[in-house]
VEXTOR-115062 format. One line per field, with one value per residue (C-alpha): x, y, z. Coordinates in nm, 4 decimals. Layout:
px <- X, ...
py <- Y, ...
pz <- Z, ...
***
This chain:
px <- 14.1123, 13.8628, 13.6255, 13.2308, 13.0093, 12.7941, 12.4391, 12.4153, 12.2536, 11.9851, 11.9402, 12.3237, 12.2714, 12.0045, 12.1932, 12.4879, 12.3226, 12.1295, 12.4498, 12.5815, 12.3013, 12.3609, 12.7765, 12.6755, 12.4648, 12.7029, 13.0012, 12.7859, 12.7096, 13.0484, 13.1742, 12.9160, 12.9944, 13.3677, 13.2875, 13.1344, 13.3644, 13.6578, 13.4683, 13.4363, 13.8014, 13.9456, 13.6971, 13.8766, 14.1704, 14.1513, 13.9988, 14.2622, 14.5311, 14.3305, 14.3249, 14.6356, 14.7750, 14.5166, 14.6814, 14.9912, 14.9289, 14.7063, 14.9932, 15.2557, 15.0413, 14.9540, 15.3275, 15.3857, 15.0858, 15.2518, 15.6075, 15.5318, 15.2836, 15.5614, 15.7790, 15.5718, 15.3920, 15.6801, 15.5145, 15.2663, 15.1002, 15.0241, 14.9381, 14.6782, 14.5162, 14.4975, 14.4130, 14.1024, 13.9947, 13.8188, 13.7697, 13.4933, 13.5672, 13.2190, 13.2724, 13.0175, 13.0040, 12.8515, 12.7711, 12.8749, 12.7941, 12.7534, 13.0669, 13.0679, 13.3763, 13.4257, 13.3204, 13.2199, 13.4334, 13.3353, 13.5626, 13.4475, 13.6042, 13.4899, 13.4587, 13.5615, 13.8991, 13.9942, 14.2298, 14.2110, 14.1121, 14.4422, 14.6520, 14.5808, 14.5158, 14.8267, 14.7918, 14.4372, 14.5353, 14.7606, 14.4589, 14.2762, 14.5329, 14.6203, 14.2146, 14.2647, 14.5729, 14.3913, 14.1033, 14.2530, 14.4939, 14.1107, 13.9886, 14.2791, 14.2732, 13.9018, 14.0101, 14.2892, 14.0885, 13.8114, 14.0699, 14.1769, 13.8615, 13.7324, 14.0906, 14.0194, 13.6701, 13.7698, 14.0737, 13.8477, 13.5992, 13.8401, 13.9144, 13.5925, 13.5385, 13.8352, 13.7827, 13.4495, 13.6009, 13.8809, 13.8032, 13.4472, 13.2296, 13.4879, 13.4926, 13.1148, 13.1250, 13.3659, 13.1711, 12.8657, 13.0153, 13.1783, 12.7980, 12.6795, 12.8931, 12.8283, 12.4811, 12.4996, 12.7294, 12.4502, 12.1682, 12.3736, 12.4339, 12.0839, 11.8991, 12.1389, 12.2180, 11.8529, 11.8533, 12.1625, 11.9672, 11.6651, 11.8916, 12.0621, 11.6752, 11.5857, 11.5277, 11.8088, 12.0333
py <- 1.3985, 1.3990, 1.6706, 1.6268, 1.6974, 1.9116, 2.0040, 2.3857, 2.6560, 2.5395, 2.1931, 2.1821, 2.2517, 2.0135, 1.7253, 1.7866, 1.8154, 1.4509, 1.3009, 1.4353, 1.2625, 0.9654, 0.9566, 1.0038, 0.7777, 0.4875, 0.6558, 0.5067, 0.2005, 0.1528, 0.2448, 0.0163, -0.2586, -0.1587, -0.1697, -0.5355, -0.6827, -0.5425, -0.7198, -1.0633, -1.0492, -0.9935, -1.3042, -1.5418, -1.4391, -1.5568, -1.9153, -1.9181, -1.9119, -2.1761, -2.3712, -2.3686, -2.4674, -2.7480, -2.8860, -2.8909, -3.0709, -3.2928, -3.3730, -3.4268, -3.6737, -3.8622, -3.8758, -4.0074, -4.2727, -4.3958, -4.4559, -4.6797, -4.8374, -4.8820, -4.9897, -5.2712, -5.3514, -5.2681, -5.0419, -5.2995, -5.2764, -4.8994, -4.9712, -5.2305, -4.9744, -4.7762, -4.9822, -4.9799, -4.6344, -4.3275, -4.0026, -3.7563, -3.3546, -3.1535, -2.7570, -2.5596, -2.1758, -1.8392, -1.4671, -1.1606, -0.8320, -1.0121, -1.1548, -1.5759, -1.7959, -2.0669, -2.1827, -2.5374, -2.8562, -3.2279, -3.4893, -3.8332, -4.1560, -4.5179, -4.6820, -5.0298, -4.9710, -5.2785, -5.4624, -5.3105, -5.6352, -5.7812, -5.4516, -5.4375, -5.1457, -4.9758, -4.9251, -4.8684, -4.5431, -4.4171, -4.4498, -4.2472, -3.9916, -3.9051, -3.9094, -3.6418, -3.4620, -3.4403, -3.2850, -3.0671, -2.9328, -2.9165, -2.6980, -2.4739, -2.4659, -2.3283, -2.0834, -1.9397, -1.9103, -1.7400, -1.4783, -1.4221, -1.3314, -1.1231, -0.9811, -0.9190, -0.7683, -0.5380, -0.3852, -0.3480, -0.1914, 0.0336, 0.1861, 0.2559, 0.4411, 0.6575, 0.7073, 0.8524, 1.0436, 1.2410, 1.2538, 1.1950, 1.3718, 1.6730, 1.7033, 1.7010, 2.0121, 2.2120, 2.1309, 2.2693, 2.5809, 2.6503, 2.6271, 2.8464, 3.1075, 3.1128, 3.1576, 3.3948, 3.6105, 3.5916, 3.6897, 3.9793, 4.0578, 4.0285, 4.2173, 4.5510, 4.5134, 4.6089, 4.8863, 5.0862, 5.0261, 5.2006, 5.5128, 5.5590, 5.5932, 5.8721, 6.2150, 6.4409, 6.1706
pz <- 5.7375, 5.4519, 5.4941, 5.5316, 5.2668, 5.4342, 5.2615, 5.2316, 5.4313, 5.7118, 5.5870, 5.6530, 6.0488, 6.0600, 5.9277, 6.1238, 6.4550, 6.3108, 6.2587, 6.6052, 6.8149, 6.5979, 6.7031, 7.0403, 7.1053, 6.8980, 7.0875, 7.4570, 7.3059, 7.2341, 7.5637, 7.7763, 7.5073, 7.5933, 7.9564, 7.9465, 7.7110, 7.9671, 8.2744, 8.0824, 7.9589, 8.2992, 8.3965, 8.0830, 8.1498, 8.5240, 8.4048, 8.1629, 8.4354, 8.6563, 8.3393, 8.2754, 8.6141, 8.6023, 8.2826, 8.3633, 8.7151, 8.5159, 8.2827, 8.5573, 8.7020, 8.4107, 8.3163, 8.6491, 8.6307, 8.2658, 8.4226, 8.6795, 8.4187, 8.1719, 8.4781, 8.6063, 8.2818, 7.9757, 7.7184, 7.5355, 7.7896, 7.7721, 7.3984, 7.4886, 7.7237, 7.4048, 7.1604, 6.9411, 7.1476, 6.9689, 7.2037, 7.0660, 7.1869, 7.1695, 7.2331, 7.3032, 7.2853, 7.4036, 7.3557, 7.5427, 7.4102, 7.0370, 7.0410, 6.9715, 7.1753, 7.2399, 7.6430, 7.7589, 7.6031, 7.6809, 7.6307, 7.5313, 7.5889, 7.6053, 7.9349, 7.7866, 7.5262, 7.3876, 7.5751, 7.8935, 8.0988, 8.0540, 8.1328, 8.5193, 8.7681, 8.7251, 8.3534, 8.3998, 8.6581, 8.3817, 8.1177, 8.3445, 8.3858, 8.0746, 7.9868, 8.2832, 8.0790, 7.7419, 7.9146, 8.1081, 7.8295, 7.6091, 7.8738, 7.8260, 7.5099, 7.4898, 7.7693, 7.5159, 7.2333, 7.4092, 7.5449, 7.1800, 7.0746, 7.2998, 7.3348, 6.9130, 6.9413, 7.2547, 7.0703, 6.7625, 6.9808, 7.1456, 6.7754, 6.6775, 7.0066, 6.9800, 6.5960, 6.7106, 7.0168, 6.8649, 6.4729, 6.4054, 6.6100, 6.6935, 6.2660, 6.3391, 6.5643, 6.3982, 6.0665, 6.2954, 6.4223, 6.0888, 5.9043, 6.2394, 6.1761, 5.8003, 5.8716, 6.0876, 5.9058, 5.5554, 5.8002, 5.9187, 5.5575, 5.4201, 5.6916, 5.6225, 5.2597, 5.1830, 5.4621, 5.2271, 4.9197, 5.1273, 5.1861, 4.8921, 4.7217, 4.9692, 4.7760, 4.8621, 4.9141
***
């Protein structure tokens, strides 16, 4: 552990009991920021899990929906339901204790694809479920990557707070007591240094 530079003498126990107040007040900061990250995670992780089950129902079904399509239609006809289509993803974001993920995602498709006329209602369904899939799976993949980073900032979090707990601010009051003690000990020492020197100039001594 490197040891603090410590300015001497009373300045010294001045500083140190500054730089205490300072580490305990970041060490409760760091705790209630600990605290809400904690809450939120448990939150993400929960919509994560909804999310996920939601995708993969949403995928089942839209595999389902593009069998009987191929069955009935043969596969051009799932390729006209796709053709000429462009889907636009927009994800939005937000902040909990100053840490940025990602939260709402919209997924945009057009309503008219080219070529979807002449596929029927059967090809149309499986358009519609697989619109359903790719959503769903967006959705889950926003969930994950909020998760991972306020998984990140909470770990990084939970460092600081022990690096303050059990090495900064106990260095901080050692540091303290050592510079008490010192003091205390040259006080001692300067008020009966001066009371020999008084003796040993008595007459007859």
């Amino acid at each position: 552990m490197t040891r603090l530079r410590v300015p001497p003498g009373r300045a010294g126990r001045v500083w140190l009991r500054d730089r205490i107040e300072l580490a305990d007040s970041a060490l409760s900061l760091l705790e209630q920021k600990q605290a809400i990250l904690g809450d939120r995670l448990a939150e993400l992780r929960t919509e994560g899990e909804r999310t996920r089950a939601d995708w993969a129902a949403a995928a089942a079904a839209a595999r389902i929906r593009q069998t009987r399509a191929a069955l009935l239609g043969g596969q051009w006809s799932l390729l006209l339901a796709g053709a000429g289509q462009s889907a636009e993803l927009t994800v939005g974001s937000a902040t909990v204790a100053g840490v940025r993920y990602p939260d709402a995602v919209q997924l945009s498709v057009p309503d008219d694809p080219s070529g979807c006329a002449a596929t029927g209602a059967t090809t149309e369904a499986a358009r519609a479920a697989t619109i359903a899939a790719v959503d769903a799976a967006a959705r889950h993949a926003v969930a994950t990557a909020a998760v991972q980073a306020v998984e990140d900032e909470l770990t990084a979090t939970g460092l600081r707070v022990r690096a303050l707990r059990h090495r900064r601010i106990p260095a901080l009051h050692t540091a303290l007591a050592e510079l008490d003690l010192a003091l205390e000990e040259r006080e001692r020492t300067e008020r009966v240094v001066p009371g020999r020197t008084d003796r040993l100039l008595e007459p007859g001594k």
